[in-house]
C-alpha positions as CSV (number, residue, x, y, z in Angstrom):
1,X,25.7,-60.9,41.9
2,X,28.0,-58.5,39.7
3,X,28.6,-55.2,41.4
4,X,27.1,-52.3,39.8
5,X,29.7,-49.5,38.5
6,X,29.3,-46.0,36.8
7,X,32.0,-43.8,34.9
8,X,31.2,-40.3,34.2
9,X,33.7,-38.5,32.0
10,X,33.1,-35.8,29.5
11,X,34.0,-36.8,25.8
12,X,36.8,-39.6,24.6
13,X,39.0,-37.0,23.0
14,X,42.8,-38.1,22.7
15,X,43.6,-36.7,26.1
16,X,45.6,-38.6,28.5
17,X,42.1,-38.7,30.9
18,X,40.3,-40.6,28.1
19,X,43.5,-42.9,27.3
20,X,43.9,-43.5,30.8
21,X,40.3,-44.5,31.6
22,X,40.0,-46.8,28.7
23,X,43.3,-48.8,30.3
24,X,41.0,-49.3,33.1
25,X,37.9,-50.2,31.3
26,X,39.8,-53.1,29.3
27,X,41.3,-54.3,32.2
28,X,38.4,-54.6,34.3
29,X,37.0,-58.2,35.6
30,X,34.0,-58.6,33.4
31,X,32.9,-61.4,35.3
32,X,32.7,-59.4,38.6
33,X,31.7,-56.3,37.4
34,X,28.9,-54.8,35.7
35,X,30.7,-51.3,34.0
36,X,28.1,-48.6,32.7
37,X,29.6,-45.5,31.1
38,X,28.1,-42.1,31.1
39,X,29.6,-39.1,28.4
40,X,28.8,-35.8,28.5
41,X,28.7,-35.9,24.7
42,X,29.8,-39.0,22.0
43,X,32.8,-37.1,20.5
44,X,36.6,-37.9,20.3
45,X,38.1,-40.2,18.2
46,X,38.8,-42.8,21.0
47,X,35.0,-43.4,21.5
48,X,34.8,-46.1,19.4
49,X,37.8,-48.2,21.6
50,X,35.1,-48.4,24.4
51,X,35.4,-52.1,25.4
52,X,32.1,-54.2,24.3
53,X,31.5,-55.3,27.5
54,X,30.6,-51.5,29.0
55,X,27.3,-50.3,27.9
56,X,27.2,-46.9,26.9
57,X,24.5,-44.7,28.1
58,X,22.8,-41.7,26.1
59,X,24.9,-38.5,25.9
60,X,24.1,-36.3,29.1
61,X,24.9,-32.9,26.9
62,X,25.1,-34.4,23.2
63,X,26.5,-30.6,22.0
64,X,29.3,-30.3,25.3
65,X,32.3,-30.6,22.9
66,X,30.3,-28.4,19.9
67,X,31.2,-25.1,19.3
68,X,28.6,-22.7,19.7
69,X,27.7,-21.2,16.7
70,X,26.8,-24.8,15.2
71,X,25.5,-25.7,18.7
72,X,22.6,-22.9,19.1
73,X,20.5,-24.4,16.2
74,X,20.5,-27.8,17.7
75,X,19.7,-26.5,21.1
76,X,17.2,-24.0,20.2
77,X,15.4,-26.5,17.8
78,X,14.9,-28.7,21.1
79,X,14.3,-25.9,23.1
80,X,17.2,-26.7,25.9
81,X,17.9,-23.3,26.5
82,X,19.0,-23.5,30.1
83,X,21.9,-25.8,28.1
84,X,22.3,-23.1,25.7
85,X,22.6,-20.1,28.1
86,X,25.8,-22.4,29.5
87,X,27.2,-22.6,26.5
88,X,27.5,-18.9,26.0
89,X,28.3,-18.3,29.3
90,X,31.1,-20.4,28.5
91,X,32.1,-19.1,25.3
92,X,31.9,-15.3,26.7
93,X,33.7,-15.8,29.7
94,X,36.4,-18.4,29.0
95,X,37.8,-15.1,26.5
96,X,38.0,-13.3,29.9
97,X,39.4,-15.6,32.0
98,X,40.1,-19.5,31.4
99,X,38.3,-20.9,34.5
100,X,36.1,-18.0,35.1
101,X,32.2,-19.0,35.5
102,X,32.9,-22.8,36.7
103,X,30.5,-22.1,39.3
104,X,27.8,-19.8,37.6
105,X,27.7,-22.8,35.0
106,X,27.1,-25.5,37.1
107,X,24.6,-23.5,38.7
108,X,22.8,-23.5,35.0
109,X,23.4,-27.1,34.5
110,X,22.7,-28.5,37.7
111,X,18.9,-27.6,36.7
112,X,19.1,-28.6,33.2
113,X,21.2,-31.8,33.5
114,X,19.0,-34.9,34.2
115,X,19.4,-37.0,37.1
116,X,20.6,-40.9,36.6
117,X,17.1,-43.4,37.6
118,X,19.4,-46.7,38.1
119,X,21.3,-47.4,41.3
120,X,24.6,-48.1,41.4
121,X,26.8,-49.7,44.3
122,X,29.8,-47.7,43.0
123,X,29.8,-44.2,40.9
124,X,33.0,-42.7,39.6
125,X,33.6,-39.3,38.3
126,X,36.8,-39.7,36.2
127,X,37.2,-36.0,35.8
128,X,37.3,-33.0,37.7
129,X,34.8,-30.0,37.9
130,X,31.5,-30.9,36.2
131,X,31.6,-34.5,36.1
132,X,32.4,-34.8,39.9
133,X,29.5,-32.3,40.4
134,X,27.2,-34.2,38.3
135,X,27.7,-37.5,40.5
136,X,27.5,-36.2,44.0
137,X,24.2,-34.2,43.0
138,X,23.0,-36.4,40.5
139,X,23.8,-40.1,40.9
140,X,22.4,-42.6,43.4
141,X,25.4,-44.5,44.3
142,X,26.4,-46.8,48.0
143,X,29.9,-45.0,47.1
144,X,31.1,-42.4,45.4
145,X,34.8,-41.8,44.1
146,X,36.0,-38.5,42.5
147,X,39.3,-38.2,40.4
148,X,41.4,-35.4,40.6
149,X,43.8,-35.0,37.5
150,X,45.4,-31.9,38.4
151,X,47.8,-29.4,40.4
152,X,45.2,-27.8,42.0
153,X,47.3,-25.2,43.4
154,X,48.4,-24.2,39.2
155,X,45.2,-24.5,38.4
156,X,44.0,-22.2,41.5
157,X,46.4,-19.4,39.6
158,X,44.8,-19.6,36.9
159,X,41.1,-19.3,38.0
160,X,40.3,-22.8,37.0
161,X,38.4,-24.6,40.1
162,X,35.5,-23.4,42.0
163,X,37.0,-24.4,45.3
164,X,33.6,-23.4,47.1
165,X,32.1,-26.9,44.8
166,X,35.2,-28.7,44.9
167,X,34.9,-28.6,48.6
168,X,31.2,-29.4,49.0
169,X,31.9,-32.2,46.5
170,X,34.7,-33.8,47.9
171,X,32.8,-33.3,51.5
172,X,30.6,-35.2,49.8
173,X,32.8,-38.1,48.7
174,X,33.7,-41.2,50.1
175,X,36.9,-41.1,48.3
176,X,39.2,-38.3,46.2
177,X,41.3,-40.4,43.7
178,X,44.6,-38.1,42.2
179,X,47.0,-39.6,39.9
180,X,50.2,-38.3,41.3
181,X,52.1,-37.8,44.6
182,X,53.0,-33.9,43.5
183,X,49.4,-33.9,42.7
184,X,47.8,-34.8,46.0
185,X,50.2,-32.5,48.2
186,X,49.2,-30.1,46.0
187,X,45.4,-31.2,46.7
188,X,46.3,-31.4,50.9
189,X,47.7,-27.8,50.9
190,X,44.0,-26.9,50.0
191,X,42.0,-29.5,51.4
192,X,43.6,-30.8,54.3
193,X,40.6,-31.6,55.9
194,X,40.0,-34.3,53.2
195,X,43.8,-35.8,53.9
196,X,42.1,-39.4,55.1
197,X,39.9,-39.6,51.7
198,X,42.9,-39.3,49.3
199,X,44.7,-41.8,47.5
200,X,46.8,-42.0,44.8
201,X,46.6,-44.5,41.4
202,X,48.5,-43.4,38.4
203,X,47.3,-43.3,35.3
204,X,48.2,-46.5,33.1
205,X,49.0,-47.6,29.4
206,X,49.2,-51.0,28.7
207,X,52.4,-51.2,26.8
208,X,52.6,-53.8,24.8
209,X,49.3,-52.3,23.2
210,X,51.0,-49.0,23.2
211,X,54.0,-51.0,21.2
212,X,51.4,-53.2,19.1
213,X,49.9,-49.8,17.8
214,X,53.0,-48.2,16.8
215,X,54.0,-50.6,14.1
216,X,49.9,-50.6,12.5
217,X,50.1,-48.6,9.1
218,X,49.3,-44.6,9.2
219,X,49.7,-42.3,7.2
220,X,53.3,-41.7,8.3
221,X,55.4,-42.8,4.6
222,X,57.0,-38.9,4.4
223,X,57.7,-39.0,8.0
224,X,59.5,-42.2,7.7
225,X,61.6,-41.3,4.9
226,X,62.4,-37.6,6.7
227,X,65.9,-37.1,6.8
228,X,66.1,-34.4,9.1
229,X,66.4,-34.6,12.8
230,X,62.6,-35.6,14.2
231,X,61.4,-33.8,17.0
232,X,57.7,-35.5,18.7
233,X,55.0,-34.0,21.3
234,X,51.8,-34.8,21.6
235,X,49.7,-32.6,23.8
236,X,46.2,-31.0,24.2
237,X,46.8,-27.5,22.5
238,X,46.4,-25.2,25.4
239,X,49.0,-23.0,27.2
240,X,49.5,-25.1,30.8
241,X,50.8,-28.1,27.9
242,X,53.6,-25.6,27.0
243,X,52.8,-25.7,23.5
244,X,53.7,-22.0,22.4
245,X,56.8,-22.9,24.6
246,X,57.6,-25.7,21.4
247,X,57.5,-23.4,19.2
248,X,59.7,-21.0,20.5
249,X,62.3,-23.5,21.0
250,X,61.5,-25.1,17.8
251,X,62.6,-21.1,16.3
252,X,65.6,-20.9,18.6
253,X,66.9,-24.3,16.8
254,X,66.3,-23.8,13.7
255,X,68.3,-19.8,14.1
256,X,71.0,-22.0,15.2
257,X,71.3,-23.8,12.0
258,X,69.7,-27.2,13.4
259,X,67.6,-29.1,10.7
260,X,65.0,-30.9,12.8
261,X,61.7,-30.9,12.1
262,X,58.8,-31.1,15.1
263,X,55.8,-32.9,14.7
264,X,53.0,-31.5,17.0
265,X,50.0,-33.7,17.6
266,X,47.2,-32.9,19.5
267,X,43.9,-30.4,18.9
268,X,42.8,-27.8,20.9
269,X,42.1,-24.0,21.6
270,X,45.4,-22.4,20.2
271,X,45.7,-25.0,17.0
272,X,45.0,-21.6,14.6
273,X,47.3,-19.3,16.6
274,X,50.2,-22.0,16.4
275,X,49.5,-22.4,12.8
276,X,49.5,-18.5,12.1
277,X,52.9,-17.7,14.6
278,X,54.9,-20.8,12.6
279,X,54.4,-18.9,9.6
280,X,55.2,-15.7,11.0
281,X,58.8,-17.1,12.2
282,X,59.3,-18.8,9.1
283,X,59.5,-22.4,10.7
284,X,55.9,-23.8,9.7
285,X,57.8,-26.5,7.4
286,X,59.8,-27.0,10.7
287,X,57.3,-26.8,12.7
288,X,54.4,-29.3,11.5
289,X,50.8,-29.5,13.0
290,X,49.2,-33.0,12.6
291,X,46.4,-32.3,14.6
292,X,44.4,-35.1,16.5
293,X,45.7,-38.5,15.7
294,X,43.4,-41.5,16.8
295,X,46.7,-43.3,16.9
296,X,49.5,-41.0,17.3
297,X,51.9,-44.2,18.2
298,X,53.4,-44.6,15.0
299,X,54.3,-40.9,14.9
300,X,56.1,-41.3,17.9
301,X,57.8,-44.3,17.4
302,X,59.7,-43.0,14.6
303,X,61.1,-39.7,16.4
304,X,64.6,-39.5,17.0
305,X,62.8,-38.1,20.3
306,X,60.0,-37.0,22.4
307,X,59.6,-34.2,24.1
308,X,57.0,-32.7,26.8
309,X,57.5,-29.0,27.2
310,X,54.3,-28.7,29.8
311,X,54.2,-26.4,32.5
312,X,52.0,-28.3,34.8
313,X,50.9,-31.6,34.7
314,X,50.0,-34.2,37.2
315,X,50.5,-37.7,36.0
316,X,51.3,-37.1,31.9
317,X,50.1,-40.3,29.8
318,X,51.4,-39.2,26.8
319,X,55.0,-39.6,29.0
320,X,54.6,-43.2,29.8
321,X,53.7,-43.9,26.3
322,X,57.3,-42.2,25.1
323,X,58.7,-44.7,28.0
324,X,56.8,-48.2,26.8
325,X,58.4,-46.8,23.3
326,X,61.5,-46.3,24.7
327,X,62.2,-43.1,23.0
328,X,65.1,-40.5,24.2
329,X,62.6,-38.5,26.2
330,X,63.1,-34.2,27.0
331,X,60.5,-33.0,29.7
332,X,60.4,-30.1,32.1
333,X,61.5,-29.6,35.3
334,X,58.0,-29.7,37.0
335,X,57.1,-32.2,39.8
336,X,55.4,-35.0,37.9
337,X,58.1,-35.1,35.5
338,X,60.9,-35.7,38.6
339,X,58.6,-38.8,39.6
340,X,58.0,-40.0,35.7
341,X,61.4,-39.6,34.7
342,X,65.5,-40.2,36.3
343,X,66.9,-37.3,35.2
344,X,70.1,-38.6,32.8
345,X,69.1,-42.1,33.1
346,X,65.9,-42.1,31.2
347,X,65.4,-39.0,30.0
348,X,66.5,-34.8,29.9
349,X,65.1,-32.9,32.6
350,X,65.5,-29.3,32.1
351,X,64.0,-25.5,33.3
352,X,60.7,-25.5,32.0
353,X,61.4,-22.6,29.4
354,X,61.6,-22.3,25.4
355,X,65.5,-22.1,26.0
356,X,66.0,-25.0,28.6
357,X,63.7,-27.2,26.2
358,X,65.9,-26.1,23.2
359,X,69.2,-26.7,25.2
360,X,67.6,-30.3,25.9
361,X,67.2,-31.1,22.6
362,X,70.3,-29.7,21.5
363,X,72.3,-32.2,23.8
364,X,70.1,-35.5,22.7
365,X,71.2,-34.0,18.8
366,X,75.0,-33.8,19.9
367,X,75.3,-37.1,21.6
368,X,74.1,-40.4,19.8
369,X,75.8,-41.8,23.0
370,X,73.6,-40.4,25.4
371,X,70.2,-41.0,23.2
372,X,72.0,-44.5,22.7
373,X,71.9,-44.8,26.6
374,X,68.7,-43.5,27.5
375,X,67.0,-45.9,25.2
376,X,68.7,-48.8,26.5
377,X,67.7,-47.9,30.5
378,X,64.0,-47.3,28.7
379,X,64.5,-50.9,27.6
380,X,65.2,-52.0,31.0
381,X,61.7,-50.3,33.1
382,X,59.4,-52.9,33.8
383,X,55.9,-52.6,33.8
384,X,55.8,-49.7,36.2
385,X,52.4,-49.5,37.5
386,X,51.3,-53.2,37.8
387,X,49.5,-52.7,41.3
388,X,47.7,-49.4,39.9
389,X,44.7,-51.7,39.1
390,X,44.5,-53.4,42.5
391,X,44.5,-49.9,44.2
392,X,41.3,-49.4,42.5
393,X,39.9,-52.6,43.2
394,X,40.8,-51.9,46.7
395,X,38.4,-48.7,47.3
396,X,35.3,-50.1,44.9
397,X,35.7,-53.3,47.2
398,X,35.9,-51.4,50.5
């Protein structure tokens, strides 16, 4: 008999979560497994690469991802107004403080949110906060496995967890899954009493799909006949991905007399702000906002680079994907980028500033030799997380 598995994540947005977990969903044995998948809402572009073989239930929170003026009709015309009241907490506080009211809205959608009737012999939270909330106190599982995708000490700075939850969760658990070595220290400083449930399994491309995708046609003609210097990131647009960071370095290049042009793709929370300041510095035709791209792979193919200016990060997709292209690759000195990346050999490291990102770039312009080098030792990495998979198989079969 097939064992019984649930996902819980919250959208399929282009984020390097959602990319990662549908890796795993295409790779799973079909023939041994019986894969349901629960959303918060249906949004994001990458819904519709769910494989066919994972049935899809009804949205748990079908306006999560809406904003909340267009979300209050929907919500009072089915009178959810527990739902609703979270959403305006949400709205109102997250102008106060990014992860202020994690706990006061689970404590609104833990009442409002309904419980799963189907048993399950393995239930997987592949995201932090809400979704591993949602399956320790309202999934019936025989075992259940929360992901953690983050520095939780960053995040911790920031007001982002509700470690009084997070600990009652993972207490909860029969095993905390985090993507990166950096990642799970960081988890152990906090929760070392939880040391014997952690294990780490990286996130995965497959990249010969990554490579596949990158030839299909976009809408990328201009870019291909661009004669300037091209300049690539894709990133959620929030502060921790170093965005704003981009575009001051973008500005310190272009002062200097550089003609590159930096295609940003990616959607998010400060998409209007980096519009508006590009225009202020006079670099918006240097500094171009794509927005989200269901297949950003092209886009990246044809930079001259990538870069990753991020300020934290635990296992970055997006990164790997560079690699399988075997672009010259600039990231920040941060430490999932010293495990990712050898510093010299297959890519830039440098101080995670708008000047150390710009001096980065600046050598990769200088030296064809060095870009010329880099991509060659890109040529040379082997599929880098082959066991990945078998880790997970490991815990579901324990």
């Amino acid at each position: 008999m097939k064992k019984k598995l649930l996902f819980v994540t919250q959208y399929l947005q282009t984020g390097g979560v959602e990319k990662s977990l549908l890796t795993l969903l295409s790779d799973i044995d079909y023939d041994k497994y019986e894969v349901d998948l629960l959303l918060f809402d249906h949004s994001g572009v990458l819904y519709n690469q769910v494989p066919k073989e994972v049935r899809i239930l009804p949205p748990l929170f079908e306006t999560f991802s809406t904003p909340l003026s267009k979300a209050i009709p929907t919500l009072l015309k089915k009178g959810r107004f527990r739902l609703l009241t979270g959403k305006f907490l949400a709205a109102s506080l997250g102008r106060m403080s990014k992860g202020m009211g994690t706990g006061i809205r689970w404590t609104i959608y833990r009442y409002s949110l309904s419980k799963i009737k189907k048993h399950y012999d393995v239930a997987i939270s592949y995201l932090d906060f809400f979704c591993n909330y949602y399956v320790i106190e309202k999934v019936n599982a025989d075992k259940k496995i929360l992901y953690n995708h983050m520095d939780y000490r960053y995040s911790q700075k920031y007001g982002w967890p509700c470690q009084k939850l997070d600990e009652k969760s993972f207490s909860k658990s029969d095993y905390i899954v985090t993507v990166a070595e950096s990642a799970r220290e960081s988890l152990e400083s906090i929760f070392p009493e939880f040391s014997n449930k952690i294990h780490v399994i990286h996130n995965r491309i497959q990249p010969k799909t990554v490579r596949s995708m990158s030839k299909k046609a976009s809408r990328i003609k201009k870019i291909k006949q661009e004669k300037r210097f091209k300049i690539v990131t894709v990133a959620r647009l929030v502060e921790e991905k170093g965005v704003l960071l981009a575009l001051d370095a973008c500005r310190m290049l272009n002062e200097q007399g550089y003609n590159i042009v930096w295609y940003l793709i990616g959607n998010g929370p400060l998409f209007s702000d980096l519009e508006k300041k590009s225009k202020e510095l006079g670099i918006e035709k240097n500094f171009i906002l794509l927005g989200e791209q269901e297949n950003p792979y092209p886009f990246m193919g044809l930079g001259d680079i990538y870069v990753q200016p991020s300020k934290t990060e635990a296992h970055c997709v997006a990164v790997e994907e560079a690699i399988a292209l075997r672009r010259p690759i600039v990231v920040t000195d941060i430490p999932s980028f010293n495990q990712q990346i050898q510093n010299e050999e297959t890519g830039i490291i440098v101080e995670p500033n708008a000047k150390g990102i710009a001096e980065g770039i600046k050598r990769l312009i200088q030296s064809p030799e060095l870009r010329a080098l880099l991509t060659k030792n890109l040529h040379n990495t082997s599929d880098r997380h082959k066991e990945q998979l078998m880790k997970f198989y490991s815990l579901i079969e324990k």
